[in-house]
FIZA-926400 format. One record per residue (C-alpha): residue in three letters; residue number from 1; x, z negated, y. Coordinates in steps of 0.02 Angstrom, whole numbers, always signed. Each point is the difference from the previous one (the first is absolute). Layout:
BEGIN
     r     k       c1       c3       c2
   ALA   NUM        X        Z        Y
...
This chain:
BEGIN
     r     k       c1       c3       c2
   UNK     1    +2152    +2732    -1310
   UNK     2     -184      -34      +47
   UNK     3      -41      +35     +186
   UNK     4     -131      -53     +105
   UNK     5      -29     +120     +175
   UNK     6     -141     -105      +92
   UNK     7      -70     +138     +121
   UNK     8      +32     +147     -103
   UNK     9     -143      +89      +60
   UNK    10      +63      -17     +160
   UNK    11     +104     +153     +116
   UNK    12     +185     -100      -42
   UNK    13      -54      -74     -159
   UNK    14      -63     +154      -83
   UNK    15     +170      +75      +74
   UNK    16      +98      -78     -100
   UNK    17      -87       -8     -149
   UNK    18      +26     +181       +4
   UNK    19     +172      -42      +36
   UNK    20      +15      -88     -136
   UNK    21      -78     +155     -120
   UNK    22     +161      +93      +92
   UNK    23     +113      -98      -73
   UNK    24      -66      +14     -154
   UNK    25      -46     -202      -14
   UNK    26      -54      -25     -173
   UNK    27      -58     -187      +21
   UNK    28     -157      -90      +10
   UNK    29      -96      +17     +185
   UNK    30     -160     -108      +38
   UNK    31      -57      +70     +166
   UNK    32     -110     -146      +89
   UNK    33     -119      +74     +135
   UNK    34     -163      -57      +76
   UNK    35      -38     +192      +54
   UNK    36      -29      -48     +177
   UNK    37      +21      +75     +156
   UNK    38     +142     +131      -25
   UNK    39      +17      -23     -187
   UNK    40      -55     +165      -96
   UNK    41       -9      +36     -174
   UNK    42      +35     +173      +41
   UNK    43     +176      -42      +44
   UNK    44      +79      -24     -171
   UNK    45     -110     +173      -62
   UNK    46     +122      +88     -127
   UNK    47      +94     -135      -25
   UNK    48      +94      +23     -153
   UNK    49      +81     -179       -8
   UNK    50     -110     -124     -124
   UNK    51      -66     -149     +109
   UNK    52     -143     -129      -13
   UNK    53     -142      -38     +130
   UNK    54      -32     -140      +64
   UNK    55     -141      -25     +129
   UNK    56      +28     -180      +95
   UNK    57      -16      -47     +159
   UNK    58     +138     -127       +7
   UNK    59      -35      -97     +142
   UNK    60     -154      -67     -103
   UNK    61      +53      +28     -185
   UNK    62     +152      -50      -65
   UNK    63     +122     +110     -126
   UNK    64      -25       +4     -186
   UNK    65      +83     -140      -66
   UNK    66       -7     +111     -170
   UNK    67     +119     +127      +76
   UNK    68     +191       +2      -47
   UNK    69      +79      +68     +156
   UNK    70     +183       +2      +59
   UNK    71      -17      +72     +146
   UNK    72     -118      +25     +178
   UNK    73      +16     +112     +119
   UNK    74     -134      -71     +128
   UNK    75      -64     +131     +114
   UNK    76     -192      -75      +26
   UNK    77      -20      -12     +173
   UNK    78     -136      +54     +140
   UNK    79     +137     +118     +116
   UNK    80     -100      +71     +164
   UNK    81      +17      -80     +137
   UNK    82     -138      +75      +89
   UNK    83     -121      -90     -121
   UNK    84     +105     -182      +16
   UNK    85      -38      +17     +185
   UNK    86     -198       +3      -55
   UNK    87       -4      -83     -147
   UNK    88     +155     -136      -10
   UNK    89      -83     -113     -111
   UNK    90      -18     +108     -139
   UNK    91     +201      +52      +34
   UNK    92      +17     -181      -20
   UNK    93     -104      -12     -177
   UNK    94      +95     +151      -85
   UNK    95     +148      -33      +62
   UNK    96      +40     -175       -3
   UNK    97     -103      -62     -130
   UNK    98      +26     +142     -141
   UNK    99     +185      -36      +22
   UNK   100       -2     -190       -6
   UNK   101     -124      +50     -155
   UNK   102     +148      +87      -82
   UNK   103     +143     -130      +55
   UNK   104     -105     -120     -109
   UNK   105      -25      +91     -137
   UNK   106     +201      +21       -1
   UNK   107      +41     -178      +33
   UNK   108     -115      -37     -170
   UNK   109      +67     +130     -102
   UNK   110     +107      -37     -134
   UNK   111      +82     +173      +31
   UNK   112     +137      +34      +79
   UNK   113      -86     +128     +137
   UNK   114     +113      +79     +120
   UNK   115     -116      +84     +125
   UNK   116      +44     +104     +173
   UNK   117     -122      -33     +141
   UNK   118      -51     +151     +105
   UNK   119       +3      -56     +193
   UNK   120      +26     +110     +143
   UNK   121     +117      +18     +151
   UNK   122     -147      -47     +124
   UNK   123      +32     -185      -30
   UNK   124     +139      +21     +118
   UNK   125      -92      +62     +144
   UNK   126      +55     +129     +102
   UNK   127     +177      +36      +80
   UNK   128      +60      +78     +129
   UNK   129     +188      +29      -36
   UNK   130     +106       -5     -156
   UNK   131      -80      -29     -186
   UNK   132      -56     -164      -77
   UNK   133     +100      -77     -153
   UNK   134      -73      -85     -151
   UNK   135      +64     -155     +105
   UNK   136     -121      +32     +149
   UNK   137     -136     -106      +89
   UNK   138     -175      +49      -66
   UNK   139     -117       +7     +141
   UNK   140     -153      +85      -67
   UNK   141     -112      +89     +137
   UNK   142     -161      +37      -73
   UNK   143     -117      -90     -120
   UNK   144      +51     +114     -147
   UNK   145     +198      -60      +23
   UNK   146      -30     -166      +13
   UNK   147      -66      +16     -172
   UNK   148     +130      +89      -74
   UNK   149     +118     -134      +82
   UNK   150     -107     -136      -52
   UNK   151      +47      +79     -180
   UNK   152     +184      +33      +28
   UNK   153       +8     -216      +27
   UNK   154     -106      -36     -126
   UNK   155     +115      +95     -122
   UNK   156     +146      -69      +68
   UNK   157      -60     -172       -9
   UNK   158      -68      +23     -174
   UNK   159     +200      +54      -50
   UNK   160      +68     -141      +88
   UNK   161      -98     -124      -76
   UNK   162      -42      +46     -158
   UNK   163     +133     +119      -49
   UNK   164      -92     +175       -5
   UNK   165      +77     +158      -27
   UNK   166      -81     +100     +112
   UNK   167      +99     +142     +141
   UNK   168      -83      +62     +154
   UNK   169       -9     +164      +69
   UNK   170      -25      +47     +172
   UNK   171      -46     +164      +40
   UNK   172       -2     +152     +157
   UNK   173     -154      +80      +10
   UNK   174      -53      +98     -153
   UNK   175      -79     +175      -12
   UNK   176      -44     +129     -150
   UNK   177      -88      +51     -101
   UNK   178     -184     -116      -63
   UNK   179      +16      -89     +166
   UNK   180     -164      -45      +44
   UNK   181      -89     +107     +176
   UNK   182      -15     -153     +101
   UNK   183     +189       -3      +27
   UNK   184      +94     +103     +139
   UNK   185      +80     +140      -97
   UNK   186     -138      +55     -111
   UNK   187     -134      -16     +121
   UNK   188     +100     +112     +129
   UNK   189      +10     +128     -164
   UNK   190     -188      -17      -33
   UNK   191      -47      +16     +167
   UNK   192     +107     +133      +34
   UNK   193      -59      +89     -119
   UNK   194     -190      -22      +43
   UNK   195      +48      +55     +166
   UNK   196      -40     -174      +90
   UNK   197      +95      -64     +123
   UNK   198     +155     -104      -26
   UNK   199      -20     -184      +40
   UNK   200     +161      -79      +66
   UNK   201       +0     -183      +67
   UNK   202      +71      -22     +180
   UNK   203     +145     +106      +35
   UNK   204      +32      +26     -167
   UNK   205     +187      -39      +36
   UNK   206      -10     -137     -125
   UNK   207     +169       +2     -120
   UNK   208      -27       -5     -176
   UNK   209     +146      +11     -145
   UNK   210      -87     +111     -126
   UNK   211      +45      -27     -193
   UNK   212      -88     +139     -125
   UNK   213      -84      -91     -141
   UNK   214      +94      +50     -153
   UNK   215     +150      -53      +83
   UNK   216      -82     -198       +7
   UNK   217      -51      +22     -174
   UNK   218     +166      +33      -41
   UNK   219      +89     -142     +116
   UNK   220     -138     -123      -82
   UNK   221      +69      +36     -182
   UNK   222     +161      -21      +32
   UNK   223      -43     -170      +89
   UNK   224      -83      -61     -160
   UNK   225     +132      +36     -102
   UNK   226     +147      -37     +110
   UNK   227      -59     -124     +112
   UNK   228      +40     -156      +35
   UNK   229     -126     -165       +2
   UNK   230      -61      -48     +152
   UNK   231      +88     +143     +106
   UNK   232     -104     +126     +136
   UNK   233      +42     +174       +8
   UNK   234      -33     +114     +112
   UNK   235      -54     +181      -44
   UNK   236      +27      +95     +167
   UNK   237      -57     +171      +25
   UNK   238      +98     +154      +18
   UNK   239      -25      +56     +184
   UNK   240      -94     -106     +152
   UNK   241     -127     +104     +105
   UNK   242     -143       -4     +130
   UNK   243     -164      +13      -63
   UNK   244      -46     +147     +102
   UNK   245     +147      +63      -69
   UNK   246      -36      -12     -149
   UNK   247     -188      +78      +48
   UNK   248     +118     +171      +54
   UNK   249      +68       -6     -155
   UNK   250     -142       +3     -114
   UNK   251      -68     +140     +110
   UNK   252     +163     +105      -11
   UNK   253       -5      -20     -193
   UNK   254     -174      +50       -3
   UNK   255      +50     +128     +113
   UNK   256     -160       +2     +102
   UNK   257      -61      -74     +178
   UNK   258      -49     -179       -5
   UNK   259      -97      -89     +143
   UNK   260      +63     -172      +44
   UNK   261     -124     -130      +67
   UNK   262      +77     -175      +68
   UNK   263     -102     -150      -16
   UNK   264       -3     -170      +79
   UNK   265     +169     -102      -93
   UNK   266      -59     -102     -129
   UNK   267      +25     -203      +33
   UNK   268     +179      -73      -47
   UNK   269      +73     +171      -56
   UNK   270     +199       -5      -36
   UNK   271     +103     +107      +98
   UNK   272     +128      +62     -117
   UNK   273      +58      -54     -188
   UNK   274     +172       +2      -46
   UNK   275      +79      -80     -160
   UNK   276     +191      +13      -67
   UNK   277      -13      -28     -195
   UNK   278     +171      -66      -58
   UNK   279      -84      -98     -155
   UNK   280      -46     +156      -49
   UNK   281     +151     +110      +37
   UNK   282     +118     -132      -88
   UNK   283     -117      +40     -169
   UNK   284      +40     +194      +33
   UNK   285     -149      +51      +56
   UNK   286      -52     +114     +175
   UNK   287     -132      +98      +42
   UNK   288       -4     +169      -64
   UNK   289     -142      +97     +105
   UNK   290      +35      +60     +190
   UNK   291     -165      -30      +95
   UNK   292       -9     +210      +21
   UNK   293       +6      +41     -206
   UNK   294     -108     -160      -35
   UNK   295     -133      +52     +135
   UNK   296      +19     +179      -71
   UNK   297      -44      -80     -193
   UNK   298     -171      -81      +66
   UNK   299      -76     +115     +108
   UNK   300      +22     +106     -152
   UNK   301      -87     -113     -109
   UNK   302     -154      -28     +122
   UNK   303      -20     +167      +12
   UNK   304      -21      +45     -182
   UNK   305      -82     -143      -54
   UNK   306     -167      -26      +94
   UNK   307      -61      -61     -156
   UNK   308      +70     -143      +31
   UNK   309      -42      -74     +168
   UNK   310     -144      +88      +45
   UNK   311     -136     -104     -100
   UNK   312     +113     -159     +110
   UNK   313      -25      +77     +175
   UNK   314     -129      -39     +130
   UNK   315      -18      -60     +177
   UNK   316      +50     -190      -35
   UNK   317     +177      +73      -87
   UNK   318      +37     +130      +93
   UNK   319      -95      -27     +174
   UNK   320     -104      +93     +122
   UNK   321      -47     +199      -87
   UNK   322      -41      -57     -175
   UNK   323     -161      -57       +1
């Protein structure tokens, strides 16, 4: 089958194109990336699996219409929601429009695409007590999940009206390895490891479920092949814990002293995250990783391969030390 991974560049993306090279996939991948902010060439280095380039940026280009493809697995998507808060119309442009780009270009095809939309569990907003269901309100709290949501209806709509066959995944927050620095976990490894300080937001006491990356890759395969048209499923995470918990963690793994420094909350942010993923379960699948083994598996990698994100550090990604 020929496969189309939009964001394959990308931390997720290239994820599972590597998961994909674990399985031993022997198809056809086309991995559509505008190598923008978080998107890194260096991510699919070694790769071993046979896949095609192709640099678009799809919320002004559209796909080859000379491509036969079966299958997308859309992961294209601006994630932090730091930047949203500074920048939401550009959220808004790479978000929205890429994926209505795409949408299009299936509604026209004379394929018969099945494709599995990559969306998030923020769209819910937070929750205090118990676990959303695939059936929950989505009340998006920040610029960057109100795009993702604005996605989620868009696809829906699109199956409702003109028949698509298109899934959508919903996912805990993921962590591992090729994970770019701006993002909680690897910057607390960086820093750490640079012997800055430790930046926390607030309390830290926010809740997050936690959901190692390999294990999505794998729950997003076995949504494209056994999922159903126009269903959501949630991909929860293994364990739920505190930020700063998390922060003690990474510090006991590295087994050295790390200096915490809270900061001023940043606008909107969500409590806790908490999903139940019965979609999912019914199709077999859990996740695999315990939050302690998965934390275990990246601070590894970080530490042995500088290489890799030290040419992507400085004082915009990684904050106040790395100028």
């Amino acid at each position: 089958m020929a496969l189309l991974v939009t964001g394959g560049y990308g931390f997720i993306g290239s994820n599972y194109i590597r998961h994909l090279e674990s399985i031993g996939y022997r198809g056809k991948v086309i991995n559509v990336d505008k190598l923008g902010i978080g998107s890194n060439v260096d991510n699919l280095k070694g790769l071993n699996l046979d896949h095609k380039f192709l640099k678009l940026d799809l919320a002004a280009q559209n796909l080859p219409e000379n491509e036969e493809i079966d299958y997308i697995v859309n992961f294209a998507s601006e994630t932090h929601v730091d930047r949203s808060i500074k920048n939401p119309e550009e959220f808004y442009r790479n978000n929205v429009e890429s994926l209505f780009r795409i949408l299009e270009w299936m509604r026209k095809s004379k394929n018969d695409v099945r494709m599995v939309h990559i969306s998030t569990d923020e769209v819910y907003g937070e929750i205090l007590e118990g676990s959303f269901t695939e059936e929950s309100t989505l009340k998006p709290s920040n610029p960057y999940s109100a795009t993702k949501a604005s996605q989620d209806m868009f696809v829906l709509a699109y199956v409702r009206t003109y028949g698509l066959n298109i899934s959508i995944t919903r996912s805990a927050n993921n962590y591992g390895p090729y994970q770019f620095p701006e993002k909680f976990i690897p910057k607390t490894i960086i820093r750490g490891m640079n012997n800055l300080d430790i930046i926390v937001y607030g309390s830290g006491k926010q809740i997050r479920s936690w959901l190692y990356v390999r294990d999505n890759a794998e729950a997003i395969h076995t949504v494209l092949l056994k999922g159903k048209k126009g269903e959501i499923y949630n991909i929860p995470g293994s364990d739920e814990v505190e930020n700063i918990q998390i922060v003690k963690m990474i510090a006991k793994t590295m087994n050295r002293e790390l200096k915490i420094r809270h900061v001023e909350d940043r606008p909107g942010h969500d409590l806790r995250y908490s999903l139940r993923g019965k979609n999912l379960e019914a199709l077999g699948w859990m996740p695999k990783t315990r939050i302690a083994d998965g934390l275990g598996l990246t601070v590894k990698w970080y530490m042995e391969n500088e290489w890799w994100w030290k040419p992507l550090v400085n004082e915009k990604v990684l904050g106040v030390g790395f100028a």
